[in-house]
C-alpha atoms as a printed R data frame, in Angstrom:
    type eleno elety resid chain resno       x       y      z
1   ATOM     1    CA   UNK     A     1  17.584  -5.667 13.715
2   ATOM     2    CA   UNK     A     2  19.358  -2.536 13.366
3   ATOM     3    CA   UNK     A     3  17.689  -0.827 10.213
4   ATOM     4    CA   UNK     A     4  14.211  -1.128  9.677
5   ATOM     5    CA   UNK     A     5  11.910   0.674  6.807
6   ATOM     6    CA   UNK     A     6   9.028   2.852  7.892
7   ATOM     7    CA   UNK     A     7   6.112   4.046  6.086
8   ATOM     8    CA   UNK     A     8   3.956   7.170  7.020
9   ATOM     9    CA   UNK     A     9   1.039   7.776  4.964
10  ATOM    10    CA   UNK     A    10  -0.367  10.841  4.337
11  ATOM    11    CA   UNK     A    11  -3.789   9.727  4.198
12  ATOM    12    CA   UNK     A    12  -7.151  11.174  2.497
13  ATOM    13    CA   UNK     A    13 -10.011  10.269  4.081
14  ATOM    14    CA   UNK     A    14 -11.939   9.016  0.713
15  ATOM    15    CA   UNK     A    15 -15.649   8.060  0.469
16  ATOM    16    CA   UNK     A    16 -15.876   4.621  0.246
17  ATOM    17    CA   UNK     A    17 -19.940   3.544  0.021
18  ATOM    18    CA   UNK     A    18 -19.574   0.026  1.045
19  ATOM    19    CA   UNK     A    19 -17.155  -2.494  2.840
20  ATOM    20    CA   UNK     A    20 -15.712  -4.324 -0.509
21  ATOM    21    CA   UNK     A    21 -14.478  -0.873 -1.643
22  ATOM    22    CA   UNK     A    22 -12.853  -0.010  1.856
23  ATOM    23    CA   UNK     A    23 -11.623  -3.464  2.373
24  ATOM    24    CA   UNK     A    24 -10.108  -3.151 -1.427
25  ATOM    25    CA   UNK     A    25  -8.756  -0.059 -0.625
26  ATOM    26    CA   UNK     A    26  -7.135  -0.948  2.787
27  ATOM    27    CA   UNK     A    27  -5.396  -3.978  1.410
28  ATOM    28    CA   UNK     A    28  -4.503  -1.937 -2.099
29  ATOM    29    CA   UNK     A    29  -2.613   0.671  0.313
30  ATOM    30    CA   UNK     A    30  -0.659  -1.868  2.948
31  ATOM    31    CA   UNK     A    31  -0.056  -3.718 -0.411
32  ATOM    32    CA   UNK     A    32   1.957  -0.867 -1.707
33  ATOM    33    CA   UNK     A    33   3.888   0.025  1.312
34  ATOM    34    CA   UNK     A    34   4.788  -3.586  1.881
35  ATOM    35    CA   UNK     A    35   5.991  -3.386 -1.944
36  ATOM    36    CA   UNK     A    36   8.509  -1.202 -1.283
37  ATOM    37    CA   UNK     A    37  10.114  -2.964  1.887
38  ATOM    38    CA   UNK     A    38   8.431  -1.625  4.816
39  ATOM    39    CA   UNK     A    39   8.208  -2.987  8.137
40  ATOM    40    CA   UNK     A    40   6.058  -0.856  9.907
41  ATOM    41    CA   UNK     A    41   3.135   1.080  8.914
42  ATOM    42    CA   UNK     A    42   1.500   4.388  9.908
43  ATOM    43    CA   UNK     A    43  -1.510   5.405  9.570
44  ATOM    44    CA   UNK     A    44  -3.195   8.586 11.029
45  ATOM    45    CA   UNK     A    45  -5.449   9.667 13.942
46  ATOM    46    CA   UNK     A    46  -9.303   9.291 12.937
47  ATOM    47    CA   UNK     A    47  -7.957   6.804  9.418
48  ATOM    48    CA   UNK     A    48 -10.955   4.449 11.155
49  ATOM    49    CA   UNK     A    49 -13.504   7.375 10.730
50  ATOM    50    CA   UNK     A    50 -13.668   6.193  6.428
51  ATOM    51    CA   UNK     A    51 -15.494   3.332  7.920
52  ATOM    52    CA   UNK     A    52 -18.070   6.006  8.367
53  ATOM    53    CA   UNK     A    53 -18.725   6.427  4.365
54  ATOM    54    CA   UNK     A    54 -20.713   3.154  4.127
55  ATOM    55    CA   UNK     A    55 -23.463   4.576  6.161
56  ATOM    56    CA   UNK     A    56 -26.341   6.225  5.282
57  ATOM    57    CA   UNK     A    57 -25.546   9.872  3.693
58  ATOM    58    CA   UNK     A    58 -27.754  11.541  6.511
59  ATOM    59    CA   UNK     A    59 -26.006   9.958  9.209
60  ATOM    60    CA   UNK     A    60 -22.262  10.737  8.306
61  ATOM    61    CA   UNK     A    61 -23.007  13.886  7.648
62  ATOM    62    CA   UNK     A    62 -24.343  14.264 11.430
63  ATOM    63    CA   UNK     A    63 -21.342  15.208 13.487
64  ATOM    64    CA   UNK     A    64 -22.601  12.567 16.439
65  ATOM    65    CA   UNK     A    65 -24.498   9.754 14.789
66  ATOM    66    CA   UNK     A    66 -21.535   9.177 12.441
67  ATOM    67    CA   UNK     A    67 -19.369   7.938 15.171
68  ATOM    68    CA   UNK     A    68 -22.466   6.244 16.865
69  ATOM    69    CA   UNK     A    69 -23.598   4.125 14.404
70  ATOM    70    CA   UNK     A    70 -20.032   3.054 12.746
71  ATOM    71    CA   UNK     A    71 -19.363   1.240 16.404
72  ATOM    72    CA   UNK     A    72 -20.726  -2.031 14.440
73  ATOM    73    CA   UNK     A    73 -17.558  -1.902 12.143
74  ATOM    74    CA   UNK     A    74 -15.144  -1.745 14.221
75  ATOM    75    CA   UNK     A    75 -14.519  -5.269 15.207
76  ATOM    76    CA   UNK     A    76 -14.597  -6.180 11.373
77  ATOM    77    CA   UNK     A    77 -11.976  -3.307 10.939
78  ATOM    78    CA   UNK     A    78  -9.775  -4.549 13.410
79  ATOM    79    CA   UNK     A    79 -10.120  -8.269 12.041
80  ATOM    80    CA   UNK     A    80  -8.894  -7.025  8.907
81  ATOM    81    CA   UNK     A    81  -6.253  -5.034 10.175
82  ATOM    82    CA   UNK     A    82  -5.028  -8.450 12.310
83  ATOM    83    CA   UNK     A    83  -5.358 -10.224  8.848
84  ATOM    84    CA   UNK     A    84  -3.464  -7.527  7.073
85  ATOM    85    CA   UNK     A    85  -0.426  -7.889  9.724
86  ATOM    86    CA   UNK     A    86  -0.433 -11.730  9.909
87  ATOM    87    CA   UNK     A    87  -0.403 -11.791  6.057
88  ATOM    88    CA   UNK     A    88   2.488  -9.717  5.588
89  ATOM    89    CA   UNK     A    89   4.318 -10.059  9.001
90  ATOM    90    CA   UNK     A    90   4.620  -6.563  9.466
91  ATOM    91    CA   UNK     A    91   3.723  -4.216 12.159
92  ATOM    92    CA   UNK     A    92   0.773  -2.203 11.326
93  ATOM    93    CA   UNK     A    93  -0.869   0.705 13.275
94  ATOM    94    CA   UNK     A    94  -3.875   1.381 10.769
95  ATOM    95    CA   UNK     A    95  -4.808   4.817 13.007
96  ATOM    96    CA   UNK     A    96  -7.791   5.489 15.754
97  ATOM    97    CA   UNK     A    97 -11.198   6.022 15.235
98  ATOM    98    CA   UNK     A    98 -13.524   7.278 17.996
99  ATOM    99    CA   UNK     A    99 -14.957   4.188 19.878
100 ATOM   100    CA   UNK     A   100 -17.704   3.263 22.627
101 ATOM   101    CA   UNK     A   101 -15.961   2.423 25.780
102 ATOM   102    CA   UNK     A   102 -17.352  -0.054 28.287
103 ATOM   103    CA   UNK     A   103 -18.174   3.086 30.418
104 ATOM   104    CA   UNK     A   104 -20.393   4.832 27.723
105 ATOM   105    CA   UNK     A   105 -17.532   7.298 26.806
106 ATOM   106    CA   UNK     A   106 -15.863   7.595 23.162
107 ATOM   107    CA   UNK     A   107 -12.337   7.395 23.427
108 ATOM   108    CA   UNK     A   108 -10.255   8.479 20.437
109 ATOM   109    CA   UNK     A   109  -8.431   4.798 20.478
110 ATOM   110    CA   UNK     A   110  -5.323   3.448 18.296
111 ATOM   111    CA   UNK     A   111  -4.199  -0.298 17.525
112 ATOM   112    CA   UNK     A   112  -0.759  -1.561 17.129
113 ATOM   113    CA   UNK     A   113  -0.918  -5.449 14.707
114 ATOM   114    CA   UNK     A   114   2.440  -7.002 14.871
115 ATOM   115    CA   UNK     A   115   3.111 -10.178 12.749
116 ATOM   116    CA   UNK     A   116   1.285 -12.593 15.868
117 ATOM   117    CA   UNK     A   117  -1.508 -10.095 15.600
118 ATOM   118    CA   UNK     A   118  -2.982  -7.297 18.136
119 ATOM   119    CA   UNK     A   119  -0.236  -6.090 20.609
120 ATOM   120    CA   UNK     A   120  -2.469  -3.480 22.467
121 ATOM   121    CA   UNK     A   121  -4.216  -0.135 22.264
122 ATOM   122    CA   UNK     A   122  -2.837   3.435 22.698
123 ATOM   123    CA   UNK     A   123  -5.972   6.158 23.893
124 ATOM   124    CA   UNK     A   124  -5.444   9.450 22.945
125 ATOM   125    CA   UNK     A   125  -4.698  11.098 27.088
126 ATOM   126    CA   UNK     A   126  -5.229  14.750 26.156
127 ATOM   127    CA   UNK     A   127  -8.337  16.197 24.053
128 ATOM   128    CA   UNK     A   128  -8.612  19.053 21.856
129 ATOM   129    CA   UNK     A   129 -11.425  21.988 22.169
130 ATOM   130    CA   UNK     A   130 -13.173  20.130 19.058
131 ATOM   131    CA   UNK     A   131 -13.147  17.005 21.008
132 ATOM   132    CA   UNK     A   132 -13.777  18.291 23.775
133 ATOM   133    CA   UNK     A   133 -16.648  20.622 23.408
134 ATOM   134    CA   UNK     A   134 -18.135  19.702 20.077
135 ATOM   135    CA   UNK     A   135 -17.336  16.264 19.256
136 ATOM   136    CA   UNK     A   136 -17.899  14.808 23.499
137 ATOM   137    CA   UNK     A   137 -14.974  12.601 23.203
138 ATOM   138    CA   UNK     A   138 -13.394  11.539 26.516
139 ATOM   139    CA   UNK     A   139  -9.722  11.472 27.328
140 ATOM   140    CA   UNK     A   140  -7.630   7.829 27.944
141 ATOM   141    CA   UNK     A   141  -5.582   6.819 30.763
142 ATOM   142    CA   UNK     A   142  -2.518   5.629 30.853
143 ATOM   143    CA   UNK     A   143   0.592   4.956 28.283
144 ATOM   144    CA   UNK     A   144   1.390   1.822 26.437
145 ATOM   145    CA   UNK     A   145   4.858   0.375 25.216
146 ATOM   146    CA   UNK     A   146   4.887  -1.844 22.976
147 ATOM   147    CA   UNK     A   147   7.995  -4.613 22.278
148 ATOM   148    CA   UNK     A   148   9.186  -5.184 18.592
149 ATOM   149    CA   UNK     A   149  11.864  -6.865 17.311
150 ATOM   150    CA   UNK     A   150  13.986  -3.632 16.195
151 ATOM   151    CA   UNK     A   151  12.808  -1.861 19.786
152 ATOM   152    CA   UNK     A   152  10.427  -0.638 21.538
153 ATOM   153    CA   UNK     A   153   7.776   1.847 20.259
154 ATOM   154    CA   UNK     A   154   5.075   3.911 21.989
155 ATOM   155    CA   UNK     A   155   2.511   5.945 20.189
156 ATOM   156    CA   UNK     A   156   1.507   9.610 21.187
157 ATOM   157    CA   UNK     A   157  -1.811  10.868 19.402
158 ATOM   158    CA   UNK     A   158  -1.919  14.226 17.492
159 ATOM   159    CA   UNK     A   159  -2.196  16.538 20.788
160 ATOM   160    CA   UNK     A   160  -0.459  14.479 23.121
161 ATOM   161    CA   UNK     A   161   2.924  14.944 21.512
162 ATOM   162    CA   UNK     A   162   2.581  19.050 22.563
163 ATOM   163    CA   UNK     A   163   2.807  17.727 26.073
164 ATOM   164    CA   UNK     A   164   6.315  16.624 27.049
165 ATOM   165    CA   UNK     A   165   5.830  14.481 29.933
166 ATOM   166    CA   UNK     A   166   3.982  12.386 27.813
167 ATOM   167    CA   UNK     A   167   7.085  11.603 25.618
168 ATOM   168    CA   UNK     A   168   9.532  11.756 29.255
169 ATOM   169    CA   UNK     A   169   7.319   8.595 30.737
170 ATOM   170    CA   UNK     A   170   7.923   6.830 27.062
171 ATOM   171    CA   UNK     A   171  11.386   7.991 27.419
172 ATOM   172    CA   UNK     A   172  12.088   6.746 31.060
173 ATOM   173    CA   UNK     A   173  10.199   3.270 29.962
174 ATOM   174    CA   UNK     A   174  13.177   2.886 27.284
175 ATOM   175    CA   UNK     A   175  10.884   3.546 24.201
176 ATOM   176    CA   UNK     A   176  13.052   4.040 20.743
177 ATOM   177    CA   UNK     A   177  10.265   4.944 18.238
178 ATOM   178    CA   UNK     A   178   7.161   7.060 18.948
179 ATOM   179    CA   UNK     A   179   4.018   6.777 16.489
180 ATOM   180    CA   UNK     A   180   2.162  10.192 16.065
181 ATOM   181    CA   UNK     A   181  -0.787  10.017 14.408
182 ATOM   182    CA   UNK     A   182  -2.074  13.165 13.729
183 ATOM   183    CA   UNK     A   183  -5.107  14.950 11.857
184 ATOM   184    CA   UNK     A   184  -5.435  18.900 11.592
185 ATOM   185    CA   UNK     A   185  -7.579  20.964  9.702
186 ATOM   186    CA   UNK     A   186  -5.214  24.193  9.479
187 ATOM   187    CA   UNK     A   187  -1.346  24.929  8.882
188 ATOM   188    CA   UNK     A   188  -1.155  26.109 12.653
189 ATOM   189    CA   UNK     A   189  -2.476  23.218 13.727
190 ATOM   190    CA   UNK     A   190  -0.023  20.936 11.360
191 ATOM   191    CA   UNK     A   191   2.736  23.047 12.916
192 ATOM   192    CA   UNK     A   192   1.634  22.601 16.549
193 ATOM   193    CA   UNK     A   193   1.856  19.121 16.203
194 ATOM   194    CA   UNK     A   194   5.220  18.921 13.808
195 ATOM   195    CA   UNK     A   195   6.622  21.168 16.724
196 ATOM   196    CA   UNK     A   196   5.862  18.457 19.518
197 ATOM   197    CA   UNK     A   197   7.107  15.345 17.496
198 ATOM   198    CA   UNK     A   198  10.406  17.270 17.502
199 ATOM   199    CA   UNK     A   199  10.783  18.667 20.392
200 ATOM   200    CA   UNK     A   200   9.880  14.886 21.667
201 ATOM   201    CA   UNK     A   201  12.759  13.668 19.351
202 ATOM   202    CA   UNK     A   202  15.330  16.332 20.737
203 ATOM   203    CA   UNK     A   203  14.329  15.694 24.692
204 ATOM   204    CA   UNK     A   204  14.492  12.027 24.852
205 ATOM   205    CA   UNK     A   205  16.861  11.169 21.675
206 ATOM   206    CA   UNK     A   206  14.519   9.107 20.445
207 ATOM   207    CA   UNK     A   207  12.869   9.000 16.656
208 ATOM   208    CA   UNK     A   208   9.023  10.303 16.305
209 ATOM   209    CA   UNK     A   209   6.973   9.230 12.963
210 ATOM   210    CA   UNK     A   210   4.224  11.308 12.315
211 ATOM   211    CA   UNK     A   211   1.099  10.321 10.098
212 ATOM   212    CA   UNK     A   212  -1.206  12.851  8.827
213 ATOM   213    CA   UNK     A   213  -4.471  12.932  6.923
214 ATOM   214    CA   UNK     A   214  -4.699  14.970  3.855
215 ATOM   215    CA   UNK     A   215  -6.910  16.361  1.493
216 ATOM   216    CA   UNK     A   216 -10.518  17.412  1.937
217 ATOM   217    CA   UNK     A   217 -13.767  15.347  2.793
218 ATOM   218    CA   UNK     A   218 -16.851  16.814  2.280
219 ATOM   219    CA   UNK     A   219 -18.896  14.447  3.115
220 ATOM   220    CA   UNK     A   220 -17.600  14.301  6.792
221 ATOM   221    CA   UNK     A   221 -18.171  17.071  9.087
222 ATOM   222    CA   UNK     A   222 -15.338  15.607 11.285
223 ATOM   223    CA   UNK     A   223 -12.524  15.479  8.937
224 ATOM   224    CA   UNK     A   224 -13.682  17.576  6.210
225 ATOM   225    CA   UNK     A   225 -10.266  19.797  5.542
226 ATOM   226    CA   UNK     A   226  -7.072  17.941  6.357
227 ATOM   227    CA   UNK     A   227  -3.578  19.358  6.564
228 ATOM   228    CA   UNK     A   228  -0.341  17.875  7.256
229 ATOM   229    CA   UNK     A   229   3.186  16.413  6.281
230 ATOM   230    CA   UNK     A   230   4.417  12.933  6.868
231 ATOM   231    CA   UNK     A   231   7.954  12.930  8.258
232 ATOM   232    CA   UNK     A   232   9.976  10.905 10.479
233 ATOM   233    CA   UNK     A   233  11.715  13.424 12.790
234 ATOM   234    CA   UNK     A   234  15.526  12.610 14.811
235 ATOM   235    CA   UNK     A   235  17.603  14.606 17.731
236 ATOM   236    CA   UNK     A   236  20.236  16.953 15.775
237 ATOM   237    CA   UNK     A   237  23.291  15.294 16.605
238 ATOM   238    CA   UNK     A   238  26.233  13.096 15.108
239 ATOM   239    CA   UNK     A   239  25.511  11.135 12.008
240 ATOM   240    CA   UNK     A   240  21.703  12.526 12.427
241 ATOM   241    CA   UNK     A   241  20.255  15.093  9.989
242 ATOM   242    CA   UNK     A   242  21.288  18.594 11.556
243 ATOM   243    CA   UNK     A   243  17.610  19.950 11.209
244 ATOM   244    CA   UNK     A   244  16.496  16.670 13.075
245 ATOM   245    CA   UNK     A   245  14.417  15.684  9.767
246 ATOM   246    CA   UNK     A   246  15.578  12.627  8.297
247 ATOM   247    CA   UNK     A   247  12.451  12.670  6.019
248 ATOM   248    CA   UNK     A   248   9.576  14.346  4.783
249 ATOM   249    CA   UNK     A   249   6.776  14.143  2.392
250 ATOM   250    CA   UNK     A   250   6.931  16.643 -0.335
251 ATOM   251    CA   UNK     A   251   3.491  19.032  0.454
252 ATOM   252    CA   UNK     A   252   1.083  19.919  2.846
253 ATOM   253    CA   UNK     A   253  -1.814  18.956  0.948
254 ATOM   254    CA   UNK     A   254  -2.905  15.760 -1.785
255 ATOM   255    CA   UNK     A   255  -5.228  14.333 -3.738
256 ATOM   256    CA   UNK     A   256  -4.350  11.175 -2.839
257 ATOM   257    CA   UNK     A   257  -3.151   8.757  0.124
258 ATOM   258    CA   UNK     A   258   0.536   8.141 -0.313
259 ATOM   259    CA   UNK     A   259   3.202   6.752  1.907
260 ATOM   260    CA   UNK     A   260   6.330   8.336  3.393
261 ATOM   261    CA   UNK     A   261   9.241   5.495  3.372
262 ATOM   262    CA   UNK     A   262  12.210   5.931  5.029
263 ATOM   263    CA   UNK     A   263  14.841   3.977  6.762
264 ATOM   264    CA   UNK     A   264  15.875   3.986 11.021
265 ATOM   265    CA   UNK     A   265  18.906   3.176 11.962
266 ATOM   266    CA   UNK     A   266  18.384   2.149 15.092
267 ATOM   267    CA   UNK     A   267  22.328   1.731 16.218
268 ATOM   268    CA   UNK     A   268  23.007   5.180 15.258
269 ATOM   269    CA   UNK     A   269  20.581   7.109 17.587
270 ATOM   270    CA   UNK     A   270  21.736   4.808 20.004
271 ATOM   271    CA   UNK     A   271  24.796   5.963 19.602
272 ATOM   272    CA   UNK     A   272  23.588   9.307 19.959
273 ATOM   273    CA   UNK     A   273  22.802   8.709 23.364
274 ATOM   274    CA   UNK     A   274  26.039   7.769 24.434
275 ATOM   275    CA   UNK     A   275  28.267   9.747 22.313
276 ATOM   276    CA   UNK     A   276  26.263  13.017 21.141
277 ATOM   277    CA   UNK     A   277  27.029  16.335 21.045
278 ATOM   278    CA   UNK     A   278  24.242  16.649 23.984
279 ATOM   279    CA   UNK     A   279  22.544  14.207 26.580
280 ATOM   280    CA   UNK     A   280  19.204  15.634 26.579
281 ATOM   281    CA   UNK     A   281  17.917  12.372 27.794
282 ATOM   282    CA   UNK     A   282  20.471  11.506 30.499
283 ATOM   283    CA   UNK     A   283  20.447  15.022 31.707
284 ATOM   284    CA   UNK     A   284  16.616  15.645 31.917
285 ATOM   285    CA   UNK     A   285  16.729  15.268 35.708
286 ATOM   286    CA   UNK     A   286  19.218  18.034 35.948
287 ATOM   287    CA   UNK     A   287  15.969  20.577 35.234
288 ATOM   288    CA   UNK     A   288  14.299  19.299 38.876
289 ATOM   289    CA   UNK     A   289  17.366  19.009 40.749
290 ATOM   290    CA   UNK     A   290  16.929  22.379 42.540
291 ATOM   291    CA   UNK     A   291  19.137  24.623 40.202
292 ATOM   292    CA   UNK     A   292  15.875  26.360 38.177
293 ATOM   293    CA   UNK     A   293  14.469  26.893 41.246
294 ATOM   294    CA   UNK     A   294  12.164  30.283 40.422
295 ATOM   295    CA   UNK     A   295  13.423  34.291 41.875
296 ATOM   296    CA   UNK     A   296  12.222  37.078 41.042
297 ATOM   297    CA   UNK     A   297  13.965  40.377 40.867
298 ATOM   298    CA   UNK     A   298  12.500  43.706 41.865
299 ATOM   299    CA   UNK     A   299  13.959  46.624 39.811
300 ATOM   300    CA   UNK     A   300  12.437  48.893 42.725
């Protein structure tokens, strides 16, 4: 499977009082992407955290009981998002949410569905100063890869794509398609991120889709501005957009969720890697060999 269509949505995290409206809503939006021919879905870091509407308005407005007491909804969000997957026979990454791990400690945790349902979990490695300080999430361990019919795909959350031997392990482990789901509040942080995912691209010649949320939610003191682009981003090179963007959603900001599709061509960033203009990802060793090693110069 050499081509494949992709969808990215640029999500708004909506209040949604009660689990028939977020189940409606859920199956409205994979609905529509599906629609129009995708394959894979994308959905961003924290999408999960809209479970947190059907509670009580006093607790989702409370930074820490919000992601406390929406623990009980996450198997029954990942059931659906297994159901969605099987339905369709698509893959699906519906985004992370913040969940309870079997050592006390939240994790900011992402799902991949495939069409035979769950393939794994991705934990976010790296945490912000928000998560960090105010929010007491706790980082992952360890990287996943994932095997799919058209390749194989890792997933890099928000943050983690800034750091780029993150994306070198995915690289070395022969990963073609890295999921970043993101979620930032300001332009600067959109930008930080939108950096990483092609810098990522460029090192390892690989492609990077990046899902953001969007819009503003009031209601939740976690996700209550949202800024960001959808885009799926490629290395500069033969046949390859020469500003390494092959797609891009039109603005920063919406009113409402809406997908990014685009089409990978798999055999042509292959390709890439064996005929490009550069071999960033054969010659990454070249950096360690010695050659860089550091002197410094006195002018006195």
């Amino acid at each position: 499977m050499s081509r494949v269509t992709l969808a990215a949505c640029q999500y708004v995290i909506a209040l949604l009082p009660d689990w028939d409206s977020y189940e409606s809503h859920l199956r409205a939006l994979v609905d529509d992407a599906v629609g129009q021919g995708a394959s894979l879905l994308l959905l961003p870091e924290y999408a999960g955290m809209a479970l947190s509407g059907q509670l009580p308005e006093a607790v989702r407005s409370d930074l820490q009981a919000s992601i406390a007491q929406l623990q009980p909804l996450i198997p029954r969000w990942l059931a659906l998002c297994e159901s969605l997957a099987r339905e369709h026979g698509i893959w699906l990454c519906p985004g992370s949410v913040a969940v309870l791990d079997t050592d006390g400690i939240y994790r900011n945790r992402c799902w991949l569905f495939g069409p035979d349902g769950m393939a794994g979990h991705q934990d976010k490695l790296i945490m912000t100063r928000f998560e960090r300080e105010q929010w007491l999430i706790g980082a992952g361990s360890g990287l996943r890869v994932f095997e799919t019919a058209f390749g194989r795909v890792g997933i890099l959350i928000c943050y983690d794509t800034e750091f780029p031997l993150l994306g070198r392990r995915l690289t070395e482990a022969g990963v073609d398609l890295i999921l970043a789901p993101s979620c930032t509040d300001t332009r600067a942080g959109f930008h930080r991120v939108r950096i990483g995912c092609q810098a990522r691209a460029l090192e390892g010649q690989v492609a990077v889709l990046q899902a953001p949320t969007a819009g503003l939610a009031p209601w939740s003191p976690a996700l209550d501005i949202n800024t960001g682009r959808a885009a799926l981003y490629l290395p500069p090179d033969y046949g390859l957009p020469d500003d390494g963007v092959l797609a891009q959603s039109a603005s920063e900001n919406t009113a409402q969720s809406n997908w990014l599709l685009c089409e990978l061509d798999f055999a042509a960033l292959h390709d890439v890697r064996l005929r490009g203009q550069v071999m960033t990802r054969r010659d990454w060793p070249e950096q360690l060999d010695g050659r860089a090693e550091l002197v410094v110069e006195s002018a006195y």
